[in-house]
N, C-alpha and C positions, 0 to 999 in steps of 0.2 A: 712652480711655474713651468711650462712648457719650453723647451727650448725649442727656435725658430730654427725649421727645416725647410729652405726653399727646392719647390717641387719642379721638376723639369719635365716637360710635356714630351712623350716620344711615340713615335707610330706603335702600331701594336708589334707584339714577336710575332711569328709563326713558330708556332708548337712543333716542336723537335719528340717523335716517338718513341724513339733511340733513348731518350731521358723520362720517359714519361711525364712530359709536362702537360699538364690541364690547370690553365692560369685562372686563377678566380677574380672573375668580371664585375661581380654586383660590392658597393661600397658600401651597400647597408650591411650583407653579410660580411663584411671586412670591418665594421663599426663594432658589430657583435661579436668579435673574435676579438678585438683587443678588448672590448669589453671584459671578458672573460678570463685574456690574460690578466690585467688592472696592471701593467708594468708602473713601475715609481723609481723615482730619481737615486735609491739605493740598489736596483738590481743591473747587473751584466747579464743582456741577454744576447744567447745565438741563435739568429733565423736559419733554416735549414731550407735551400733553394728559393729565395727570394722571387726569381721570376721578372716579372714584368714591374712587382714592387706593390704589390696590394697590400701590404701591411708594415713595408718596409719606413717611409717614411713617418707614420706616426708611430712606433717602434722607437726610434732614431731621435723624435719630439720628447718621447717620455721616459725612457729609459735612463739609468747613470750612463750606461756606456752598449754600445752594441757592435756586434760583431756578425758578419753576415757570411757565409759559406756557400758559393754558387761552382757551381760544373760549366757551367754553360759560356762561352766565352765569350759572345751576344749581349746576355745580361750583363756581365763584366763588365766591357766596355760601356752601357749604360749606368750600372752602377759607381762608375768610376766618375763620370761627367754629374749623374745627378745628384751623387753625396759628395762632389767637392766642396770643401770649405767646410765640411762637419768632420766629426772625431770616429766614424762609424769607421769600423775596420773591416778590408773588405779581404775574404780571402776566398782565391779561385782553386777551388780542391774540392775533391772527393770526401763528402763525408765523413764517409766508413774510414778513411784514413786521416781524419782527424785526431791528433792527439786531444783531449777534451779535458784530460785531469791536465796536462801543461795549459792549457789555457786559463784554465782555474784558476791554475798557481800562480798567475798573474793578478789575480782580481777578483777572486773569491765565486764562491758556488753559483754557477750559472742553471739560469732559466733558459731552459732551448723551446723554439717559437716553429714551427711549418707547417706547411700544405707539403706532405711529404711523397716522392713519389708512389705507386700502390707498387709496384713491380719489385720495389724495395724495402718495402715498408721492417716486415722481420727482421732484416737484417740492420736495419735500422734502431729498431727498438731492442736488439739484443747489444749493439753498440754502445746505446746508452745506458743500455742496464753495465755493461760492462767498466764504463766511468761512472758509476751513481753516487760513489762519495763526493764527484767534482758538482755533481748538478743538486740544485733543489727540486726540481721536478719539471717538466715537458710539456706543452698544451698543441697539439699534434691533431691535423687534419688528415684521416686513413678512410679505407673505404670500412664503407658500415659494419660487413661482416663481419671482418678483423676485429673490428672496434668491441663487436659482439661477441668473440671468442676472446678479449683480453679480458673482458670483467662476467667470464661466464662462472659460475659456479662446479662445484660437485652433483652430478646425478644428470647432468646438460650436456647435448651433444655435442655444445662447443667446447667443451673446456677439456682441456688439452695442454700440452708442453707450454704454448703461449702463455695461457690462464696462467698456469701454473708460477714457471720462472717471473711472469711480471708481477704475479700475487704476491710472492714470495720474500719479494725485493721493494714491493710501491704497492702503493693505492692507487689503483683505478677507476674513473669518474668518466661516463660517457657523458657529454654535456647537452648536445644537441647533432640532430640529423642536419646534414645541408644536402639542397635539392642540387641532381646535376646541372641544370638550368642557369645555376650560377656560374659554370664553368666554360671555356673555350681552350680547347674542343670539349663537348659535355660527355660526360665519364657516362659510361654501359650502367653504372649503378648509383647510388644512393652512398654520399660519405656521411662522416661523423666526426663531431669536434671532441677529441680526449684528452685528459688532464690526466697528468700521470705523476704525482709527487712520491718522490724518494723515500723510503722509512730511514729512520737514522739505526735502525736493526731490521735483521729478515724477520719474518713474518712469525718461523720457530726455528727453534735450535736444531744445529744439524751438528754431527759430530764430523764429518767430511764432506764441504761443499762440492769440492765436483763427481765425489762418489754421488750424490744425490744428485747432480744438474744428471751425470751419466745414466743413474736408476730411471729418473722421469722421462728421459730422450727414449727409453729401452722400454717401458712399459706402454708408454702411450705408443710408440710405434709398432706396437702389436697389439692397439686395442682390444679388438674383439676377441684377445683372447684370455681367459683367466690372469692371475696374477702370476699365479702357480706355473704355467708353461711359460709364458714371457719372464719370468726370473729364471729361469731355467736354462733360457737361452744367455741370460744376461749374469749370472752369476759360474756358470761352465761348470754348475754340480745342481743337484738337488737341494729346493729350499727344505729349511728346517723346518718340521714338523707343528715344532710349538705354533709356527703361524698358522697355523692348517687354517682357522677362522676368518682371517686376512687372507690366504692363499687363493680363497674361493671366490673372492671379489673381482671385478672387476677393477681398469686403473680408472675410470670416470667416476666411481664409485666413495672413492678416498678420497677426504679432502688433506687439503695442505698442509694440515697439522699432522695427518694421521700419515700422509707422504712421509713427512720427514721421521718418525717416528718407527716406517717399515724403513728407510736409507740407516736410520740409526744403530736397527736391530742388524741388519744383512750387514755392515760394515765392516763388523766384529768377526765375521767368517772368512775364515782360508779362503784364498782365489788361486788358481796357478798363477806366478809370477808376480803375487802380492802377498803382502804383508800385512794382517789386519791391522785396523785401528785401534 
């Protein structure tokens, strides 16, 4: 059964640029989004910049418990009068400085819910990869490209450090495009609804995670060039030979598996001021 959420009518915000907000107007695409989520009376879910409240209130109906994290001190104040007398907890902070596994610890693996800002977005999703034991997984409004470089593949011009660590870490499900038209003010592009659930292991074995998060930051940021000179740079000697086969690749060229596989092999080798694994 739904619990009764009384909805309090308020004039509209004006959109603050400073925060990137583009508040989503149409309620049919707000109908399809929780759709999507399917929230139930056993999940803690966190909204990430609520807004004006387009999915806030029916969120707050169907959920066990919600928790809502706004910047904006506007919404605050509206959030504060229109969820009096419900159990939603409203917290005015900075995302990215959210502790998310403490909030966990309260109440078990949360689902995080947003129309997230674009200006933020990476930093945002490397945030929640960074608590992913606390969450079960994300259903996150980005702009389309993004969206398009999180579930790109191997041999694709998007896939990249993003692809990568989010592949690594989660499954990623682009769900559907929304038109900017739903939005105020309407965004320069085309967003998209993403589902991003947690694995309860990475994707493969690595023998030194951040040796590997460091290899994929280092290779992809010298794309266009073989593997062979961007390891070159990123290892301060010359790669071994035996890879010479892998050497001549490109990083768009390897997939995830075969990533962690070259982190594996390179890990084992002297570095100045390290100590192999």
């Amino acid at each position: 059964m739904l619990k009764r959420v009384t909805v309090t009518a308020f004039p509209p915000l004006h959109p603050r640029s400073s925060l990137g907000q583009n508040f989503l107007r149409d309620p049919n695409v707000a109908r399809k989004i929780i759709a999507a989520i399917a929230p139930d009376p056993h999940d803690t879910v966190l909204e990430i910049g609520p807004g004006e409240g387009a999915l806030t209130h029916e969120l707050a109906a169907r959920a066990g418990k919600l928790i809502v994290v706004e910047l904006d001190d506007r919404a605050i104040d509206r959030l504060r009068q229109g969820l009096a007398g419900t159990t939603v907890e409203i917290l005015h902070e900075d995302i990215l400085r959210v502790d998310l596994s403490a909030i966990a610890a309260r109440g078990g693996r949360l689902r995080v819910v947003g129309n997230i800002p674009y200006n933020i977005t990476t930093p945002i999703l490397f945030h929640l990869l960074e608590h992913r034991a606390a969450l079960r997984d994300a259903v996150l409004m980005m702009q389309r490209e993004v969206a398009v470089r999180l579930a790109a593949g191997p041999g694709n011009k998007d896939y990249g450090i993003l692809s990568v660590m989010c592949q690594f870490f989660a499954e990623v499900d682009v769900l559907f495009d929304v038109s900017p038209h739903v939005f105020y003010p309407r965004p320069a592009v085309t967003s998209a609804l993403v589902h991003v659930t947690m694995r309860a292991e990475p994707r493969a074995a690595v023998a030194d995670e951040e040796f590997f998060r460091a290899m994929v930051r280092a290779v992809f940021g010298k794309r266009r060039k073989t593997l062979r000179n961007s390891l070159r740079y990123f290892l301060e000697t010359e790669p071994p030979a035996e890879l010479e086969s892998t050497l001549r690749r490109r990083p768009e060229e390897l997939s995830i598996e075969e990533l962690a596989e070259l982190s594996n092999r390179l890990v084992a080798i002297p570095r100045p001021g390290r100590t192999p694994a």
